[in-house]
N, C-alpha and C positions, 0 to 999 in steps of 0.2 A: 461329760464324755470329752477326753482329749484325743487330739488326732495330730499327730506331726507329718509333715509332708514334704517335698521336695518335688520340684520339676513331672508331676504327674497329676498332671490338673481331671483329664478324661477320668482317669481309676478314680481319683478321687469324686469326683462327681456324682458316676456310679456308686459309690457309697453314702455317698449325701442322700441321694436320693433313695438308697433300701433305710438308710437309719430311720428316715420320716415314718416307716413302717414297725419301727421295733416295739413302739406303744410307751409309757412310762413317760412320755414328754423328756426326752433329753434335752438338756440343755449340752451344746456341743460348742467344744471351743478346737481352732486348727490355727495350730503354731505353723507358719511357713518358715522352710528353713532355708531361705534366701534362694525360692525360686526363680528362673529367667523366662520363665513359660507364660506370665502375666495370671498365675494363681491366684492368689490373693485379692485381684481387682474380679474376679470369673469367679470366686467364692461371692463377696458382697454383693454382683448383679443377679446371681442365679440362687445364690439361697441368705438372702438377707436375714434371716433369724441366723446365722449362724456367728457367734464370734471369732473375730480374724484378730491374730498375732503375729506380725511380718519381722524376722529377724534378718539381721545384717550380715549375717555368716551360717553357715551351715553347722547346727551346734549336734548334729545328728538325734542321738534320743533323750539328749538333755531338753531339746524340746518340751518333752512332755513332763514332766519336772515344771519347766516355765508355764504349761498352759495348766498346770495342777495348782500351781501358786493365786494361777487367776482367775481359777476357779473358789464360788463359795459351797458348792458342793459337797454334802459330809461324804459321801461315794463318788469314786472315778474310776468310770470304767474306760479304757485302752483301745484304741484303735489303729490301725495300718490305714494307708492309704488303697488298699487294696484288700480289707478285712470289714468285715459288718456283723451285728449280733440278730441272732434269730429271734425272733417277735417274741413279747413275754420273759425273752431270757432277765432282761433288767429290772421288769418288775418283780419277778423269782428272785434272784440273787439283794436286791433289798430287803425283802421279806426276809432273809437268809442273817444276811449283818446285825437287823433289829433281835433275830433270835439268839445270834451267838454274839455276844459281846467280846470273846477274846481272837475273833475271827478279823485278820488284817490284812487277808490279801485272798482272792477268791479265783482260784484257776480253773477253766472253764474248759470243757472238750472242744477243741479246734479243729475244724472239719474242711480237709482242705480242697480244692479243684474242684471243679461239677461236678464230679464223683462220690464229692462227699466223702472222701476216706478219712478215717481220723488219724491225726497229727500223730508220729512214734511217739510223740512226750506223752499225749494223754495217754494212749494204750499202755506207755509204761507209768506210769501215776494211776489209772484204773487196775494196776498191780499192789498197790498199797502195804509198800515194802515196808513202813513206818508204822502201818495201824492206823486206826480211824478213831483219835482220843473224845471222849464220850462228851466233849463240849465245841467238836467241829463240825458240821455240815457233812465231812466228805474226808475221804483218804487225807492223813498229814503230808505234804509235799517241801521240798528244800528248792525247791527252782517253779517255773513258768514259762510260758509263751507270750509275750508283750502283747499281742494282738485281742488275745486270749486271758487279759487279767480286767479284775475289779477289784478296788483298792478301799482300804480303808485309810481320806485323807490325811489326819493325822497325825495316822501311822505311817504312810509313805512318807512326808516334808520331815517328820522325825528321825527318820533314818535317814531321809537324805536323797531321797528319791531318785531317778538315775544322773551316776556323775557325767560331769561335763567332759570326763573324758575318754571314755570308754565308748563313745558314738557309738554304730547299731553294727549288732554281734557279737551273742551272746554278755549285753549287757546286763542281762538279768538277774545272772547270777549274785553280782554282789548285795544288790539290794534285798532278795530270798534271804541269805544270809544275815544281815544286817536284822532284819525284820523280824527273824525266828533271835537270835540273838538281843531282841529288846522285849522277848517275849509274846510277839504275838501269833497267834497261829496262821497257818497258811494252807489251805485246804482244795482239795481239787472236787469240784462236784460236775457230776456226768452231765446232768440235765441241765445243766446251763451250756448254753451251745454258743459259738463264735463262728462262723466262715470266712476261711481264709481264698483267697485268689492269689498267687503269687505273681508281681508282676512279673514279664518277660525280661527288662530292660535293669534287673538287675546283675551287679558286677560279680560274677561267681569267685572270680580269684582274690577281689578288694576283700567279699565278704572274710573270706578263710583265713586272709590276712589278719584284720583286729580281730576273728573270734579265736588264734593261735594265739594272740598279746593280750587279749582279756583274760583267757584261760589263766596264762601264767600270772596276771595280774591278780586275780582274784586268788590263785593258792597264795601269792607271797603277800596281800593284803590281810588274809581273813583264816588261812588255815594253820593250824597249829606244826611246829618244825616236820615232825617224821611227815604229816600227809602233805604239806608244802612239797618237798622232797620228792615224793612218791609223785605227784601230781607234775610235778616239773619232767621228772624221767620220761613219763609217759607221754605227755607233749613234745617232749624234742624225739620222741623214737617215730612219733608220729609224722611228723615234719620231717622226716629226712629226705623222703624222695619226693616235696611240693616246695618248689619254689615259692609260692606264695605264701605258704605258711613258716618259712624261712624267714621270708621278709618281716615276718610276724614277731618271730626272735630277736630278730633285730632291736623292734619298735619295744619291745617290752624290756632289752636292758637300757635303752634309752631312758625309759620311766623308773629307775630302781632307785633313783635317792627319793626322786614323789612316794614313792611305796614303801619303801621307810618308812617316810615321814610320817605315814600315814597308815601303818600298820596295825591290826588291834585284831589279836586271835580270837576266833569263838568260843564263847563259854564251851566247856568238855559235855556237859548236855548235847548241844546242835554242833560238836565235830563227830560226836558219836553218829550222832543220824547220819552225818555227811561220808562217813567210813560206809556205816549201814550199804547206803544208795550205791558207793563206789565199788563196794563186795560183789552187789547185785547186777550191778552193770558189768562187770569183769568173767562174774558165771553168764554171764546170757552172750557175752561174746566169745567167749572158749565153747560154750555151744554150738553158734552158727558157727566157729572154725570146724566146730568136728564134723558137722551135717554138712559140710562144703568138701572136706575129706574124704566124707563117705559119701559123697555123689560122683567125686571125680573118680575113686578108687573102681566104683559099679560101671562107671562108662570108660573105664581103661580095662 
């Protein structure tokens, strides 16, 4: 189990101390990502089984990438510093890998606040807009919840696991990509469960910021011209009235000769799926416009 963290020693702690509970004997590794909080010394006092990785800068979710490399673990499962898996789920989802061989990344229902509400993503991945191919565990998926993944080793350092430069927001996507793109499957299964807390002390407008510059990074890295195209329109119509996701645009034509470089379209197999998903999320929001329509029409 990898964990990357920053400046949240208490959340993290709190999670140290439910994982001893998830059963499966993890072995947990926590990339610090050039905490000031004295993390890292409060990790090796209070839970000495655990392995510490102390970086020099803040690599954000390439983190986890580094603590995946040093692990000998054939499965990695993903953790937040404010996320834990619920008891059994780890020993379920191995049982799960050893069944399906072409199974490389395992998305788990992310059950978020005390509430327990589950994540928009699983509710729409427990839609299984893809089909559920007869050698997966669970609904086919083209994305995840980091918090919320198990990984087949691998396959994740094969594809590249997440880049050093797309830090956290919506970093996920390229690596789904990538992953479905080298052929392995990626499967959402309900009964494996995750809990999310989200901390308080996170930056709302940073985040919106890289996940506007990831977005357009990931169409112009991985998607074929027309859906490239189509995906860029729809992020800057998006962004017009949020400053921070402005700033987003910014960042992302700053990276355009990187993303060249660096270009490699998906096989027409997984751009189809990736259209498929984009169909489905486009009806479900022309939807809620019409129901928001005909709410206000009924109270005017």
């Amino acid at each position: 189990m990898v964990i990357a963290t920053r400046d949240r020693w208490t959340s993290l702690h709190a999670t140290l101390l439910r994982l001893e509970q998830v059963g499966g004997d993890p072995r947990v590794v926590v990339v610090d990502n050039a905490s000031a909080d004295g993390t890292p010394a409060r990790v090796r006092q209070h839970h000495p089984g655990v392995v510490v990785i102390e970086l020099g800068a803040n690599r954000g979710g390439y983190a986890r990438t580094i603590g995946a490399r040093a692990s000998a673990e054939p499965l990695i499962a993903f953790c937040d510093d404010d996320s834990w898996w619920q008891p059994g789920s780890l020993t379920a989802a191995s049982e799960l890998f050893d069944r399906h061989p072409r199974l490389g990344l395992l998305a788990a229902r992310v059950l978020v606040g005390k509430a327990g509400r589950p994540d928009p993503v699983s509710d729409a991945m427990a839609l299984a807009p893809l089909g559920t191919p007869p050698d997966m565990p669970g609904p086919a998926v083209l994305g995840f919840v980091a918090c919320g993944a198990i990984v087949r080793r691998a396959a994740f350092l094969a594809a590249g696991g997440f880049d050093a430069r797309l830090g956290i927001g919506g970093e996920e996507e390229v690596l789904a990509l990538d992953l479905a793109a080298d052929g392995w499957g990626l499967a959402y299964v309900e009964h494996i469960v995750a809990h999310h807390h989200p901390s308080p002390a996170r930056h709302h407008g940073t985040r919106r910021r890289v996940q506007t510059r990831n977005a357009l990074w990931a169409a112009w890295l991985r998607r074929r011209p027309q859906a490239a195209l189509e995906r860029t329109m729809q992020t800057l119509t998006a962004a017009v009235r949020d400053p921070d996701a402005r700033s987003g645009i910014v960042d992302a034509l700053r990276g355009v000769r990187w993303v060249l470089s660096e270009r490699r379209p998906l096989p027409a197999d997984v751009e189809a799926a990736a259209r498929v998903l984009e169909g489905r999320a486009r009806a479900a929001s022309a939807e809620a416009a019409r129901a928001v329509a005909v709410v206000t029409a009924s109270r005017g």
